[in-house]
C-alpha positions in Angstrom: -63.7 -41.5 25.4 -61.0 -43.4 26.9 -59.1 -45.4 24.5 -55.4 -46.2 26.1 -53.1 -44.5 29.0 -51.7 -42.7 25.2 -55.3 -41.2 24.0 -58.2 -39.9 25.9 -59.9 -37.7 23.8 -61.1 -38.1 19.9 -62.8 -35.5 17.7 -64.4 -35.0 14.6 -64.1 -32.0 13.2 -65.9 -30.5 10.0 -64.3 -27.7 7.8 -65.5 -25.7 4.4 -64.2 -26.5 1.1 -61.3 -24.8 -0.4 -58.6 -24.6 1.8 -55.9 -25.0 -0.8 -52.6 -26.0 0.2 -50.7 -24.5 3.9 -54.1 -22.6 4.5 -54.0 -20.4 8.2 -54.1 -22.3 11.4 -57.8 -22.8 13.4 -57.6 -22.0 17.3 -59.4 -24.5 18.8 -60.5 -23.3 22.5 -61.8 -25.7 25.0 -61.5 -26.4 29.1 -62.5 -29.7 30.9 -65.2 -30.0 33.8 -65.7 -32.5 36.1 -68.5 -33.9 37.7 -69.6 -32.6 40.6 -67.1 -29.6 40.1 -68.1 -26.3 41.2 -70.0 -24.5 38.5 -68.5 -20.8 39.8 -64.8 -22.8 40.4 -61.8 -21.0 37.9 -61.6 -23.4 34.6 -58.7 -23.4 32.9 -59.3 -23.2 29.0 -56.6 -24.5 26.5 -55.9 -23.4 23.1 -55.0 -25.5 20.2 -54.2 -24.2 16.5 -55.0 -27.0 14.2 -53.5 -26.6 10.4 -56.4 -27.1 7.7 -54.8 -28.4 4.3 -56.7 -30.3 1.5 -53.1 -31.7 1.3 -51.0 -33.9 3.8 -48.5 -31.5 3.5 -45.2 -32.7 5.5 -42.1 -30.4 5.2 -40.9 -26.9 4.0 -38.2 -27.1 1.1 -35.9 -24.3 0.8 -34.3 -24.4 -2.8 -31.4 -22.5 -3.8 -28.3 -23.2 -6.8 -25.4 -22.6 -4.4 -24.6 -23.0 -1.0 -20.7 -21.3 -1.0 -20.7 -17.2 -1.4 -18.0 -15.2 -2.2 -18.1 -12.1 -0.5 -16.8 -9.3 -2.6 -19.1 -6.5 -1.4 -17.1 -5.0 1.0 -14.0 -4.8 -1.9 -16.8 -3.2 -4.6 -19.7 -2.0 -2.6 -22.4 -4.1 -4.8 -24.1 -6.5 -2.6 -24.3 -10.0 -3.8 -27.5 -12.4 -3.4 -28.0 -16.0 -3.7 -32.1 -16.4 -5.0 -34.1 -18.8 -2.4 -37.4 -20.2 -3.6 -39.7 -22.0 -0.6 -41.8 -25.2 -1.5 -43.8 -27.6 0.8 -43.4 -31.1 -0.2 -46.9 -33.5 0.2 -46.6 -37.2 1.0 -46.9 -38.2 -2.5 -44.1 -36.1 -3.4 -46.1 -33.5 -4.7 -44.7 -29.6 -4.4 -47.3 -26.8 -3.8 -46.5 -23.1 -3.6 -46.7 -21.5 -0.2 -50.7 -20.0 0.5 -49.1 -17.6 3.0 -45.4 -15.4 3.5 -42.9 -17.5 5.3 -40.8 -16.2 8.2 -37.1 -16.3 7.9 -33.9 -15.2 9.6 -30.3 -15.5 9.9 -28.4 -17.2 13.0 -26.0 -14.7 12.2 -26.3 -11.4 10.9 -22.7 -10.2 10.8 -21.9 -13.2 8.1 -25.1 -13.8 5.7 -28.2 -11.8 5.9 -31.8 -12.9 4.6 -34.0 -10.6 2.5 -37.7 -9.6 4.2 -39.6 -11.4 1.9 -37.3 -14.6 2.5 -36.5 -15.0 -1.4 -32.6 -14.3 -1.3 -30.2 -14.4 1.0 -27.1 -11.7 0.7 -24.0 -10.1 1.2 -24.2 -6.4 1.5 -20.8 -5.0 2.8 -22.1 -4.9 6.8 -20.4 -8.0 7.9 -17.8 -8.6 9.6 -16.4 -11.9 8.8 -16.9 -15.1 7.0 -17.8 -18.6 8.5 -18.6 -22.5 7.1 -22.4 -23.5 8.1 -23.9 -20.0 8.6 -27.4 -21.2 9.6 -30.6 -19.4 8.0 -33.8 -20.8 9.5 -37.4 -20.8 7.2 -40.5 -21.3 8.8 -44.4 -21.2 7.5 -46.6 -22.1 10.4 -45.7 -25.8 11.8 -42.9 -26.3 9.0 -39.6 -25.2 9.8 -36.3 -25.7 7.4 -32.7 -24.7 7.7 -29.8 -23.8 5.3 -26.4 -23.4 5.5 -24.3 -21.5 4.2 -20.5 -20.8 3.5 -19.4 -17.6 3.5 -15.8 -16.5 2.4 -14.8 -12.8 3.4 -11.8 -10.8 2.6 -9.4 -10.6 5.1 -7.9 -7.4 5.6 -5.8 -5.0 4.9 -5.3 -6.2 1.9 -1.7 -6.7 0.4 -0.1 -4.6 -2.5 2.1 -5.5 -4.8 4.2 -3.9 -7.2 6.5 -4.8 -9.9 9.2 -2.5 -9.0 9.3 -0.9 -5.8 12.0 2.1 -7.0 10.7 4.3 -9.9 13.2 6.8 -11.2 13.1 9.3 -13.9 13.8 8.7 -17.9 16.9 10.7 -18.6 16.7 12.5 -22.0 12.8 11.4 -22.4 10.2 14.1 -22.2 6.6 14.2 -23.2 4.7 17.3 -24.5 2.9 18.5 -21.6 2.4 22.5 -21.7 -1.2 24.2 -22.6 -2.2 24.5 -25.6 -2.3 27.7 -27.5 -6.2 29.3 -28.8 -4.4 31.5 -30.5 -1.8 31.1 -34.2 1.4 31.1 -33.7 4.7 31.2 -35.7 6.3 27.3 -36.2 8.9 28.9 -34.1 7.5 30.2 -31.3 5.4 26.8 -30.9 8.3 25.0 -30.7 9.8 27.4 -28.2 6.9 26.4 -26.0 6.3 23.0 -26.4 9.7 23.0 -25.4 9.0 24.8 -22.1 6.3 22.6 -21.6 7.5 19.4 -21.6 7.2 17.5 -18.7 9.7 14.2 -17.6 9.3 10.8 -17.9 9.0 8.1 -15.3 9.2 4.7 -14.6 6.3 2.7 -14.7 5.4 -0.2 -13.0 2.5 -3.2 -12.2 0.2 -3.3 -9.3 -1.5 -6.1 -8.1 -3.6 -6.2 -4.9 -3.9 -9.8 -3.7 -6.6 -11.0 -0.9 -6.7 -14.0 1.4 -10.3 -15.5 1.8 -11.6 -16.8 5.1 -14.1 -18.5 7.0 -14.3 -18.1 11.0 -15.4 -21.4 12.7 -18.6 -20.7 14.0 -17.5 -21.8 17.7 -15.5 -18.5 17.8 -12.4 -20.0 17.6 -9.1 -19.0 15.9 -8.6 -21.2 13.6 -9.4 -19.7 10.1 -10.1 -22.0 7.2 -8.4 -20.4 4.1 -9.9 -20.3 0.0 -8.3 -22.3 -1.8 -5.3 -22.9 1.7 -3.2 -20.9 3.5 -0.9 -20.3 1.1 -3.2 -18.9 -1.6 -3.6 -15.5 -2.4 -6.3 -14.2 -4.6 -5.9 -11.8 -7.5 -8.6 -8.9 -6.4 -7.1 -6.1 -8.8 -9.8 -5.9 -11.4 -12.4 -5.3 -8.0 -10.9 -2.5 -6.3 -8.9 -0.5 -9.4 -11.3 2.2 -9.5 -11.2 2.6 -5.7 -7.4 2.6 -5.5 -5.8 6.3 -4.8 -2.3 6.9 -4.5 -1.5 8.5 -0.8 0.7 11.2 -2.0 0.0 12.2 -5.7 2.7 14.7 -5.9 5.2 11.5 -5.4 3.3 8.7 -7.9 
């Protein structure tokens, strides 16, 4: 029936018990006629999909603790994820668990990834930079939400630093440093070969490798925004130390 220029058409519509909260969508299929209209005359049919809830549920909630990550995986190799937990929100303010997987994905895969089963997103040692606002969309049928994200990546190479850049050797200092004997020997001849084994002592020195952190504006522009500022350098020693081989070991 015709109501206003805004509505021409009301229904009543009867579904079953037990829907529960975001239950699957109902296509709804129907085509107008006219009167008059030729019965054999092509109809076009419309399709609607109307969401069945015992609940007037009204938006999708992402939750998550933290919304800055520090990218270390590509300095240790061990991915790091930030746990996401979806809720829909009712008018009341009620919160009722999702009836059905959401969809999920990142606006930008080479800065934050999203997990399959939308629960986390990550940081696996893929991507390529940083940025501030890295988008990650949620959806669950007619409910969409958004996140974003700041990302901070390494910027590389990364710069070494040493205590003392010249190492020279200990004059009159020499370790033990010959093969032991399996077999007894006379006090003499043990010293006699300890003495041929000794090896020289070196200098020793500190090493520090130091990292700037960066975010990309998302507009692809230049302009790099720096953790903590520009002029900060962070201490990233106690990440890479067991990956950290010296070029030349005959030299150091």
């Amino acid at each position: 029936r015709a109501a206003d220029s805004a509505t021409f058409l009301h229904l009543d519509l009867a579904v079953e018990n037990g829907t529960g909260g975001l239950a699957p969508a109902r296509p709804l299929t129907w085509q107008v006629e006219y009167p008059g209209q030729d019965p054999e005359a092509q109809k076009d049919k419309l399709v609607w999909e109307i969401q069945v809830s015992e609940r007037d549920v009204r938006a999708l909630v992402p939750l998550v603790q933290e919304l800055e990550i520090l990218n270390t995986a590509p300095l240790t190799g061990v991915p790091r994820a930030v746990p996401v937990k979806l809720v829909a929100v009712e008018v009341g303010g009620g919160v009722t668990e999702l009836t059905e997987p959401p969809g999920c994905e990142s606006a930008d895969k080479q800065v934050l990834q999203v997990s399959d089963a939308c629960d986390a997103v990550f940081v696996g040692g893929k991507e390529s930079r940083g940025a501030r606002g890295a988008r990650v969309d949620f959806w669950s049928r007619r409910l969409h939400a958004s996140l974003r994200f700041t990302v901070w990546a390494p910027l590389l190479p990364l710069r070494v630093q040493l205590g003392d850049t010249a190492l020279e050797q200990v004059r009159g200092w020499r370790l033990p440093g010959g093969p032991e004997s399996a077999e007894a020997e006379e006090p003499a001849e043990e010293a006699e070969r300890r003495a041929r084994g000794c090896r020289p002592q070196y200098q020793r020195t500190a090493v520090r490798v130091l990292a700037h952190f960066v975010a990309h504006p998302l507009d692809g522009g230049r302009h790099l925004a720096y953790l903590p500022g520009p002029d900060w350098l962070l201490d990233v020693t106690h990440l890479v130390a067991s990956r950290t081989r010296v070029q030349d070991p005959r030299v150091a």
